[in-house]
C-alpha positions in Angstrom: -7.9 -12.1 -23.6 -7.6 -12.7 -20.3 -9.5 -9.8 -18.4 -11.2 -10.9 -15.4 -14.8 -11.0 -15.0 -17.0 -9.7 -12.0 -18.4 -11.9 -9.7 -20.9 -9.8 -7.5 -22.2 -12.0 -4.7 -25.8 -11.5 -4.7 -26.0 -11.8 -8.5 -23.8 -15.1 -9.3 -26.8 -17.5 -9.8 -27.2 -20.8 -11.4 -30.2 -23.0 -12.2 -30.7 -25.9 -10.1 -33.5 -27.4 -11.7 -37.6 -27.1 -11.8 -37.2 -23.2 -12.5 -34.8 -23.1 -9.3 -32.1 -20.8 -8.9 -29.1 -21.1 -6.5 -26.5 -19.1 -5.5 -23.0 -19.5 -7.2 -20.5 -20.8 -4.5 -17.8 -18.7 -3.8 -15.6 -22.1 -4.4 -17.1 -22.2 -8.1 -15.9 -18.6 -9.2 -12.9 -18.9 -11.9 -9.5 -18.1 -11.2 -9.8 -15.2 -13.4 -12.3 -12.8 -11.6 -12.5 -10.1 -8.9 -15.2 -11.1 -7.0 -17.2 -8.5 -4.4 -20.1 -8.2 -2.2 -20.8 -5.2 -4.3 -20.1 -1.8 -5.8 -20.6 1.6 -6.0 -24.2 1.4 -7.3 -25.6 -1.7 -5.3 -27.3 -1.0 -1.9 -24.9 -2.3 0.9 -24.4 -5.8 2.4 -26.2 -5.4 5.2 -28.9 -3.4 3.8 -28.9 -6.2 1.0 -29.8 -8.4 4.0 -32.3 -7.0 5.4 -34.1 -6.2 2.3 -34.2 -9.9 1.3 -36.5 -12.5 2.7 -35.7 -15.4 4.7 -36.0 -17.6 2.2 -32.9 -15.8 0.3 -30.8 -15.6 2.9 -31.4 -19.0 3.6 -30.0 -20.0 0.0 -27.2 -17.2 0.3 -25.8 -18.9 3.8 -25.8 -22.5 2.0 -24.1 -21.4 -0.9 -21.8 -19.4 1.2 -21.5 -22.5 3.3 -22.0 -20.7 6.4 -25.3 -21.8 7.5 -24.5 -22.7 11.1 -23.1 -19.7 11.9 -25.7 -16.9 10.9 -29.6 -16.9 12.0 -31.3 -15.8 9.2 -34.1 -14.6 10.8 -31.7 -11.8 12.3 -30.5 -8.6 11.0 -27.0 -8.8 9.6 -24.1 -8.8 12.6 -20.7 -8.3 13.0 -20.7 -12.5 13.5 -22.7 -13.0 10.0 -20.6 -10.4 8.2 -17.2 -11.5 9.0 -18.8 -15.1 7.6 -19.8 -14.1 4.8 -16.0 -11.8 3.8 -14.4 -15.1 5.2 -16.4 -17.8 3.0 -15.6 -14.6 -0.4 -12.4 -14.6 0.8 -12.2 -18.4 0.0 -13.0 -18.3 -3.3 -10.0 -19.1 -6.1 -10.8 -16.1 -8.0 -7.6 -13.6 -7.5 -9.1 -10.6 -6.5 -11.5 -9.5 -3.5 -12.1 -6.4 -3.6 -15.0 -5.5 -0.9 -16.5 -2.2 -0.5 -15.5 -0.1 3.1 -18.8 -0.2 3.8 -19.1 -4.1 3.6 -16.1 -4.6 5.7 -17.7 -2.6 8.7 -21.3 -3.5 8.0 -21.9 -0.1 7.3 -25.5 0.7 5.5 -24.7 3.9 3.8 -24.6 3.6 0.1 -22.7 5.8 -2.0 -24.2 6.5 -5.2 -28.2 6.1 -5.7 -27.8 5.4 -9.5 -30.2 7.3 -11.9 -30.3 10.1 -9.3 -28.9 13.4 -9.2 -29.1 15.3 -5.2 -26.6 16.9 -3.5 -26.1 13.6 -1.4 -24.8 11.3 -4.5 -21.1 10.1 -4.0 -21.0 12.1 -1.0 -20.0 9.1 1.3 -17.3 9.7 3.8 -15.2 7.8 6.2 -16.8 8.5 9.7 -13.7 9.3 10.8 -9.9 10.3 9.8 -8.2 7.5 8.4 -4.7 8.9 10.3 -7.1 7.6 13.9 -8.5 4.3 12.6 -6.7 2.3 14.7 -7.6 5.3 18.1 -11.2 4.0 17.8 -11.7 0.2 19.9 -14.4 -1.1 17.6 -12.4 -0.1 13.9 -9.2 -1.6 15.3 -10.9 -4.9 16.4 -12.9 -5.2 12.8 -9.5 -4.2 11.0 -7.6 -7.0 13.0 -10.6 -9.7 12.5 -10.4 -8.6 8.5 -6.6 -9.4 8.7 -7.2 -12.7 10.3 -9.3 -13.9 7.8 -7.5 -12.5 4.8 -4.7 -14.3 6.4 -6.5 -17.2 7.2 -7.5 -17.5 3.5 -4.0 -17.3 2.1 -5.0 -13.6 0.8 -2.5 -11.6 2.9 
């Protein structure tokens, strides 16, 4: 039928023997997929990270092929996170799609599913799109995120 299917990051898993699960490679998604760090309903990336043991991040990094360049003994930074977007950005699947909050290592989530409050799907830019490139630290991260997208043969 050709529809694509989802690859979310932290939930593309494989056996690898003796009750052993890896993480799916980026490289090993299909052509014929949107992959993501998440969505609407998952926790953020860097909350993600710092939720998960060493011991995951450690398997995340290799599958991500990125494990000289984060510590993963350290929270999230803007270093780790633009490695992790570059190594998705890699993958042959044709869509990336990332959440805004994934691109700027943001930590608030917008929907807490199975919950109803006044603060579901209330998330909001911290600031008007028309001065995203006014602010020094946006500006940079939206260059860097060009870079890579361009660097991956995705822009």
């Amino acid at each position: 039928m050709e529809i694509p299917g989802y690859k979310v990051l932290r939930w593309e898993r494989v056996e690898s023997g003796a009750h052993e699960e890896r993480f799916l490679k980026p490289l090993e998604y299909p052509e014929l997929a949107l992959a993501t760090t998440g969505t609407h309903d998952t926790e953020t990336l860097t909350t993600y990270w710092s939720s998960q043991p060493e011991s995951e991040r450690c398997k995340l990094t290799e599958a991500l092929g990125i494990s000289d360049s984060i510590d993963v003994k350290q929270p999230l930074d803007e270093a780790g996170l633009d490695a992790i977007i570059g190594s998705l950005y890699t993958s042959p699947a044709r869509l990336v799609v990332l959440p805004i909050q994934d691109l700027f290592g943001w930590s608030e989530q917008i929907n807490r599913p199975g919950t109803v409050s006044e603060t579901n799907w209330r998330f909001r830019l911290p600031f008007a799109i028309e001065e995203r490139l006014m602010i020094p630290a946006i500006r940079s991260q939206i260059e860097k995120l060009c870079a890579l997208a361009k660097a991956s043969g995705r822009a």
